[in-house]
C-alpha positions as CSV (number, residue, x, y, z in Angstrom):
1,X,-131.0,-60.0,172.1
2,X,-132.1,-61.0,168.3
3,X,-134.4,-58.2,168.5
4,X,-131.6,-55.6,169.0
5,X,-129.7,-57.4,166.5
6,X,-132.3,-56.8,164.1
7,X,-132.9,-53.1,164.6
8,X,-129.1,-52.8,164.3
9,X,-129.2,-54.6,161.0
10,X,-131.8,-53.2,159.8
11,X,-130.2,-49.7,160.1
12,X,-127.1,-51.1,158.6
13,X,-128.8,-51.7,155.3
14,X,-131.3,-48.8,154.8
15,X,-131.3,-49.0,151.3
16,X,-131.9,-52.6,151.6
17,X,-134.6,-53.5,149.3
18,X,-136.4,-57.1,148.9
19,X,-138.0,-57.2,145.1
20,X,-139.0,-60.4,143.6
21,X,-136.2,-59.1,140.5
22,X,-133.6,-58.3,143.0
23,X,-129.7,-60.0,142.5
24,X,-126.8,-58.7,143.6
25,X,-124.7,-56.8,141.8
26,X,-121.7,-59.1,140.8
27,X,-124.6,-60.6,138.6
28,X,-126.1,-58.4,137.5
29,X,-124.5,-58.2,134.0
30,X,-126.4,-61.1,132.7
31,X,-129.5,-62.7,133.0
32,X,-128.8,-66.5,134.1
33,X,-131.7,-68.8,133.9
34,X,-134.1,-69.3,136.4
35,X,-134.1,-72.0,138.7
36,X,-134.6,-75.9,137.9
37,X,-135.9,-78.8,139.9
38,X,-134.9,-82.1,137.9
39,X,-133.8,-85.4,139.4
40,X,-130.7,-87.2,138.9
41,X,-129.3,-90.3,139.3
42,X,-125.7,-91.3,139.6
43,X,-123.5,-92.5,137.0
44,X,-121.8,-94.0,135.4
45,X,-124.5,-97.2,136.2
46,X,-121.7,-99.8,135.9
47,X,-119.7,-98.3,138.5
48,X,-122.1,-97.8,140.9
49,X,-124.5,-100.8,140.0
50,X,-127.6,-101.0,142.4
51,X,-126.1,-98.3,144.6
52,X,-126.1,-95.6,142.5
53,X,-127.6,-92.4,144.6
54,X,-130.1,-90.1,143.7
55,X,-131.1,-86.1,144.0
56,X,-132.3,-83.2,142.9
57,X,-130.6,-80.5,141.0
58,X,-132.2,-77.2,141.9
59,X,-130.0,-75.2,139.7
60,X,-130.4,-71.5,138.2
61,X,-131.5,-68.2,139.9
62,X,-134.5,-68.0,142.3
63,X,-137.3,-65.6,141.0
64,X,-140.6,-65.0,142.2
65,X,-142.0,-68.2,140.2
66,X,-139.4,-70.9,141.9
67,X,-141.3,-71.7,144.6
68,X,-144.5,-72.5,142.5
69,X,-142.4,-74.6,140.4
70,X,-140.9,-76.2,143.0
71,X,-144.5,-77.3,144.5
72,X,-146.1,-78.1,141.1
73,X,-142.4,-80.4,140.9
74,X,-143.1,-82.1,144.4
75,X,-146.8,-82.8,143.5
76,X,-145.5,-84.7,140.5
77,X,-143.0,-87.3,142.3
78,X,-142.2,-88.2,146.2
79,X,-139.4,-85.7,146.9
80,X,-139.6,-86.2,150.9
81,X,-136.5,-87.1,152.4
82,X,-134.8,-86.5,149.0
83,X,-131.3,-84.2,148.4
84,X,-131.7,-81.0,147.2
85,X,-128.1,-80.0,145.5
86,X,-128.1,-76.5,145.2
87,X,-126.0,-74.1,142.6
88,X,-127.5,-70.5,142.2
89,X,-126.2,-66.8,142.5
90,X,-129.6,-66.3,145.0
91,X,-132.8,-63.7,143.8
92,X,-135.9,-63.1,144.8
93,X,-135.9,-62.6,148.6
94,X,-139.6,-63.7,149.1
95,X,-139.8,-66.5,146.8
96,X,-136.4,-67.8,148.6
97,X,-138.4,-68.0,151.9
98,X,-141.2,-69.6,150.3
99,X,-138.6,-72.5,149.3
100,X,-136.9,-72.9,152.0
101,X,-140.1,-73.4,154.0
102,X,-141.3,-76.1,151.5
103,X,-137.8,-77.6,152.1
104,X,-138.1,-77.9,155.7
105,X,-142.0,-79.0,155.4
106,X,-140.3,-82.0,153.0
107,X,-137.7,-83.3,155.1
108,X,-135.0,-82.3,152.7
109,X,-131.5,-82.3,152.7
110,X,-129.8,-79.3,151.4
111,X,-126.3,-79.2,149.8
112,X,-124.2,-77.0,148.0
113,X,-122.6,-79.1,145.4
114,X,-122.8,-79.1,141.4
115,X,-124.5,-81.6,139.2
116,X,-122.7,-82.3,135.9
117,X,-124.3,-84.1,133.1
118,X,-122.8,-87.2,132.1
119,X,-123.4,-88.9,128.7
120,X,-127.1,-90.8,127.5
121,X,-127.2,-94.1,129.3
122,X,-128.5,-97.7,127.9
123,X,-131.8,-97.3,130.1
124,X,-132.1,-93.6,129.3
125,X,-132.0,-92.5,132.9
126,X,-130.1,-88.9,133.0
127,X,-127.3,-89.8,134.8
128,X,-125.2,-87.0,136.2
129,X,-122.1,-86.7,139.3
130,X,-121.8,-84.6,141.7
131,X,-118.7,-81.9,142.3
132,X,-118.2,-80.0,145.5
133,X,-116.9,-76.9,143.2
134,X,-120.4,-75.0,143.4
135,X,-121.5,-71.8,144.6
136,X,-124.6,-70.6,147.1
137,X,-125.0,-66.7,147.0
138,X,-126.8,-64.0,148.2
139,X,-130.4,-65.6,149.2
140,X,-129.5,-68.9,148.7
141,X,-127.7,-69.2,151.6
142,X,-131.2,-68.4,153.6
143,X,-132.7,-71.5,151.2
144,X,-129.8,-73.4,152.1
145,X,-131.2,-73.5,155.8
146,X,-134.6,-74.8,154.7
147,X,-133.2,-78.3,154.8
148,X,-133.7,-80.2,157.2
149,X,-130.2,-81.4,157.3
150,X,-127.3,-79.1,155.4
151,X,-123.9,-80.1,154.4
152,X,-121.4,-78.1,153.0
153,X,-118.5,-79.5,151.0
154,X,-115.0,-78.4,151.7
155,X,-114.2,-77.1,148.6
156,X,-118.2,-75.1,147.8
157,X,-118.5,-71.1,148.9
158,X,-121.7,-69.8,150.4
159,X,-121.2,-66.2,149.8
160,X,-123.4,-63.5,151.4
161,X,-124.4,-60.2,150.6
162,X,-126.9,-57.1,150.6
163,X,-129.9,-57.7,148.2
164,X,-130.6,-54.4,146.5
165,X,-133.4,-52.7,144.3
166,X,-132.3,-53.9,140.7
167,X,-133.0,-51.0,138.6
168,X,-130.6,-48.9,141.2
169,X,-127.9,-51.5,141.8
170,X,-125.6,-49.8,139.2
171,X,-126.0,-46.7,141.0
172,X,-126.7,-47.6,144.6
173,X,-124.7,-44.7,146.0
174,X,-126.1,-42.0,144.2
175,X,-129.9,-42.7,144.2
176,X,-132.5,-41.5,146.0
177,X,-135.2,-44.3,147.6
178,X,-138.3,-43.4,148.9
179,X,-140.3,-43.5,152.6
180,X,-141.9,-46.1,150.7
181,X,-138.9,-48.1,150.1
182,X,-137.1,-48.0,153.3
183,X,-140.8,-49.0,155.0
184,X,-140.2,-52.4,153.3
185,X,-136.8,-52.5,153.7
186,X,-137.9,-52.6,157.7
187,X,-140.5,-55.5,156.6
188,X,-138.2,-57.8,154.4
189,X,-135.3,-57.2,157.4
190,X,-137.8,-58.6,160.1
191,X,-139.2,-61.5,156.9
192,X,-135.9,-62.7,157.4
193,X,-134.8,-62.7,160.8
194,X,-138.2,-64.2,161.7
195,X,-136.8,-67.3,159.0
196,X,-133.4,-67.4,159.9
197,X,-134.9,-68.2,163.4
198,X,-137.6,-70.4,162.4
199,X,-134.9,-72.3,160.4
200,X,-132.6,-73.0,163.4
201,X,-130.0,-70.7,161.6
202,X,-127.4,-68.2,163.5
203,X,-128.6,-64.1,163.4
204,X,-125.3,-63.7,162.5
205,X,-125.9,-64.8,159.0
206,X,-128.2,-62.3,158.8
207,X,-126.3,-59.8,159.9
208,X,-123.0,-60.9,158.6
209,X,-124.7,-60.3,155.1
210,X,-126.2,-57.0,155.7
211,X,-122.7,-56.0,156.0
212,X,-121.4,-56.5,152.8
213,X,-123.2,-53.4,150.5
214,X,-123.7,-54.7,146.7
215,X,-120.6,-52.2,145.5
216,X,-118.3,-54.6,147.6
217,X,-117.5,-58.5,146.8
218,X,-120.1,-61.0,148.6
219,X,-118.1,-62.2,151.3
220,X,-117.1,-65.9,151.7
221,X,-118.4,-67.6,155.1
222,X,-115.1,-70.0,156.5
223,X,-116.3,-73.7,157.2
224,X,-116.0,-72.1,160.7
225,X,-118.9,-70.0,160.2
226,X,-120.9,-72.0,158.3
227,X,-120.7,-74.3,161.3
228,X,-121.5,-71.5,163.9
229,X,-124.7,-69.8,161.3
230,X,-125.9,-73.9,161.5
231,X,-125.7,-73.6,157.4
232,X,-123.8,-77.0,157.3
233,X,-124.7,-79.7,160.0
234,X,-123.8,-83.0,159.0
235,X,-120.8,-84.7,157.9
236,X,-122.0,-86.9,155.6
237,X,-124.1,-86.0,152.2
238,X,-126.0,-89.2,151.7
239,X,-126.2,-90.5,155.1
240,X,-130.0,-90.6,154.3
241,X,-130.7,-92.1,150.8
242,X,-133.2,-90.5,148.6
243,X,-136.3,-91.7,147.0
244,X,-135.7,-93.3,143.9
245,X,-138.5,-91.6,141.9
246,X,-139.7,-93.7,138.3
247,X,-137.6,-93.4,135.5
248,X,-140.3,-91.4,133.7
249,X,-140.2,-88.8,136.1
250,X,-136.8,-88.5,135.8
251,X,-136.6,-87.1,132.6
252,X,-135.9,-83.9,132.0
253,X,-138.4,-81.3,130.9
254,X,-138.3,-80.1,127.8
255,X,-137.3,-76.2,127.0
């Protein structure tokens, strides 16, 4: 069955290609900054005292350095167990694999929620809350299944959609691609059907996001789907604490 799935998807989206500088096309006007790994602890300190909870923002877009980063960041404090918050419009398709499967080696849980700042505290811990208005595009969906655990607040979007060659996204139905081309676009189709799976995701995100071409809005999963692709599967974000990592680790890099 996922096998037919896949050829079927994979003819879908022949002019699907998978480049370590791909984004989709609603983003494509900018360049947004690549992705973070910083912890955070909850504030304010006096409302929350000795409970106050603690993750990591994984902010920014994914490019083909994020998953190094994200090792060299796990090698530097104990991240197993911890919560990954995630906010990014998705990028590079391989390096998005590559995190998701050091996720899932971790024990993480992944979330989609937003991590906003709040002001210096007296002990000089960033100190940040958390709001459910965030967004998981494009690939991060896929890195979104690397948890372990995934929860989806009512009010976040996980929104799907095609990844295409960037330096034809502008023009995607007028040019020309290559035997070359559509031979990885077969490769990177089967890369991630062979995650989806591994992850304990539904095909159907997969093909659900093949569907949606990069001249076309990404399309919105419903809670309903999320549910049914397994990209949200618990009910509760911080049902499993994590580690509280030293207060020097905890602050943030410099630019």
């Amino acid at each position: 069955m996922i096998r037919h799935i896949v050829v079927a998807s994979a003819l879908a989206c022949a002019c699907m290609l998978a480049l370590a500088e791909n984004r989709s096309i609603a983003k494509d006007e900018n360049k947004p900054a690549a992705m973070r790994f910083e912890w955070r602890m909850e504030g304010p300190a006096e409302q929350c005292g000795k409970s106050c909870r603690t993750w990591i923002s994984a902010a920014g877009v994914i490019t083909e350095e994020t998953a190094r980063e994200f090792e060299k960041f796990a090698t530097e404090t104990d991240v197993h167990g911890a919560v990954v918050v995630l906010d990014s419009e998705g990028g590079s398709v391989l390096a998005a694999l590559a995190l998701g499967r050091s996720f899932r080696r971790l024990d993480v849980t992944t979330t989609v929620v937003k991590t906003i700042p709040l002001p210096a505290s007296t002990d000089r811990t960033p100190r940040a809350k958390i709001s459910g208005r965030a967004n998981c595009e494009s690939m991060c969906a896929f890195i979104l299944l690397g948890g372990t655990r995934r929860f989806v607040p009512a009010e976040a979007q996980v929104l799907v959609h095609q990844i295409w060659l960037g330096s034809k996204a502008r023009r995607a139905l007028e040019s020309s691609y290559s035997a070359q081309e559509l031979g990885i676009v077969q490769r990177d189709v089967g890369s991630l059907a062979r995650y989806t799976v591994e992850m304990g995701g539904g095909i159907e995100l997969l093909e659900t996001a093949l569907q949606v071409p990069p001249w076309e809005p990404m399309r919105a999963l419903t809670a309903e789907e999320q549910r049914r692709m397994r990209l949200s599967t618990v009910d509760v974000l911080f049902e499993h604490e994590a580690p509280a990592p030293a207060v020097a680790t905890m602050l943030p890099r410099a630019n």
